[in-house]
N, C-alpha and C positions, 0 to 999 in steps of 0.2 A: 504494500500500500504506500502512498506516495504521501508526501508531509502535507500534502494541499488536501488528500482525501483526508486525514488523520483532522486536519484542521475545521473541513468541513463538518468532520462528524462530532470535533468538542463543540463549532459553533452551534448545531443541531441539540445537541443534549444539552445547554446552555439555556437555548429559546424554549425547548422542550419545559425544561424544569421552571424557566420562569412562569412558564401558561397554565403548568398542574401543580406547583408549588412542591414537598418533598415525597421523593417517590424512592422504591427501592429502582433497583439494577432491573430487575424484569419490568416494574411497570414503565420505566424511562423509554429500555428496549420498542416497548408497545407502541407508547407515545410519540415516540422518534419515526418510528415502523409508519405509521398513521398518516402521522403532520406532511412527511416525505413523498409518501406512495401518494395523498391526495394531491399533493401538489404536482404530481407528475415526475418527481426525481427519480434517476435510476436507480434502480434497487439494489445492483452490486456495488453501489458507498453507501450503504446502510450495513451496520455492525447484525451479526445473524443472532448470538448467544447473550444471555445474561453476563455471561463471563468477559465480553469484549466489551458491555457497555460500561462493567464496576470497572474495566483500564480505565475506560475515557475518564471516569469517575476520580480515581485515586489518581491519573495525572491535571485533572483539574482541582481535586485537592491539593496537591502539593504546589500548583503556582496560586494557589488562596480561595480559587474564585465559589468551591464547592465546602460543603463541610457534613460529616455524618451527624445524623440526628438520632432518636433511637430509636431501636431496634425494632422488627413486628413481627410479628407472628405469620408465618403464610404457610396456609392449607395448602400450598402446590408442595412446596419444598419437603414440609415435615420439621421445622425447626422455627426460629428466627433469624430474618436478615435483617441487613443494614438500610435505614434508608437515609438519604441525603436531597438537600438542599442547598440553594446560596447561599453565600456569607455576606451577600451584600444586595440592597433594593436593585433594582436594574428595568429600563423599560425595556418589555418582551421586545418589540419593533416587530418586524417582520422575517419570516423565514429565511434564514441563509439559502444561498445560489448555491448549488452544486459547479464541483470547478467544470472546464468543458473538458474533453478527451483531450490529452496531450500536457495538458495548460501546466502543471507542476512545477508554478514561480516564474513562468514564463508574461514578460510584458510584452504588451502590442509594438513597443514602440523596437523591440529590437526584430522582430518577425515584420514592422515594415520598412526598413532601413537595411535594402542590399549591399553588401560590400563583395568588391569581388567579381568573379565568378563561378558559377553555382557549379557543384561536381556533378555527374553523369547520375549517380547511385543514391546518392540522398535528398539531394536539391537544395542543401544547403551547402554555401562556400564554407570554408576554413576556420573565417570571422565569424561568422554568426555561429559557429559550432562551438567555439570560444568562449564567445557571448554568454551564448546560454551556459555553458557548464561553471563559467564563474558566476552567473545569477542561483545555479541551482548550491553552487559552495557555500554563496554569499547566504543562499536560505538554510543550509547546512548551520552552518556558524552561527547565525542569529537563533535558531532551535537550542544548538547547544550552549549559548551566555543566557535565555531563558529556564534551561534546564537545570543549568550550573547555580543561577542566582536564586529557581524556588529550592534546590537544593541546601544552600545553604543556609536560608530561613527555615529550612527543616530541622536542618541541624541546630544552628542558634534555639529555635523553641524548643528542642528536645533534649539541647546544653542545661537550658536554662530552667526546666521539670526538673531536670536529675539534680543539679544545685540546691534548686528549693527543698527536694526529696532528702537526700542529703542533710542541709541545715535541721530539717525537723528530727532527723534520727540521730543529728549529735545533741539537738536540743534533747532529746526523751531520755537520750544516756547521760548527759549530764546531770538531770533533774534524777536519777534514779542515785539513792543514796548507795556509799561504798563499800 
């Protein structure tokens, strides 16, 4: 799957959860299934399992935007799952665009701006093959300083739990006489 399908599908379970408010992984699944198919988007960039949609879920957790709430009970499973919500108000707006075939970071303005001449085999010159592979780098690298930077907010809140965790079990052993 391509970073633009991956993207499309956070913005989709994103609009999704702001419209039904907090949902488990299956009912988002449904929701997403729904919103998409009415609106005529292709069906293969829609996530198929509950298990692809908790991804989109826990990397939308971890750049902030998602958060678990608790837990419920469901007659499918046989257990309790997790359901999640925003962490922040947000207007729904309108359904994200599915990207077009190809498109994966690609801008108009380098597919209309020939340099060159075109090769036999692909139709693209030299340059433009260029082009796009340092626009596809360029969306490489900006993925990973986002990935890099919730990561490290994970880390700091997860420092900063075990600190507090921490202070209170020196405080309970200090308080415990000798």
């Amino acid at each position: 799957m391509s970073a633009t399908e991956r993207d499309y599908q956070l913005d989709l379970a994103l609009h999704c959860l702001c419209r039904i408010g907090d949902a488990t992984a299956s009912e988002l699944l449904e929701a997403m299934g729904s919103a998409a198919l009415d609106a005529g988007h292709p069906r293969h960039l829609l996530p198929v399992t509950p298990a692809a949609v908790a991804g989109l879920l826990r990397d939308l957790d971890r750049r902030g935007e998602v958060a678990r709430k608790e837990n419920r009970p469901s007659s499918r499973d046989g257990r309790v799952v997790a359901a999640w919500g925003l962490t922040t108000e947000r207007e729904c707006g309108t359904l994200p665009m599915p990207p077009r075939a190809g498109q994966a970071g690609m801008s108009t303005a380098v597919a209309v701006a020939p340099f060159g001449t075109p090769d036999r085999a692909g139709g693209l010159t030299p340059e433009l093959r260029m082009g796009l592979l340092e626009m596809e780098f360029q969306a490489l690298l900006d993925q990973m300083d986002r990935d890099h930077q919730a990561s490290q907010a994970r880390a700091r809140r997860e420092f900063e739990a075990f600190r507090v965790r921490v202070g209170k079990v020196l405080a309970f052993t200090e308080a415990q006489p000798a």
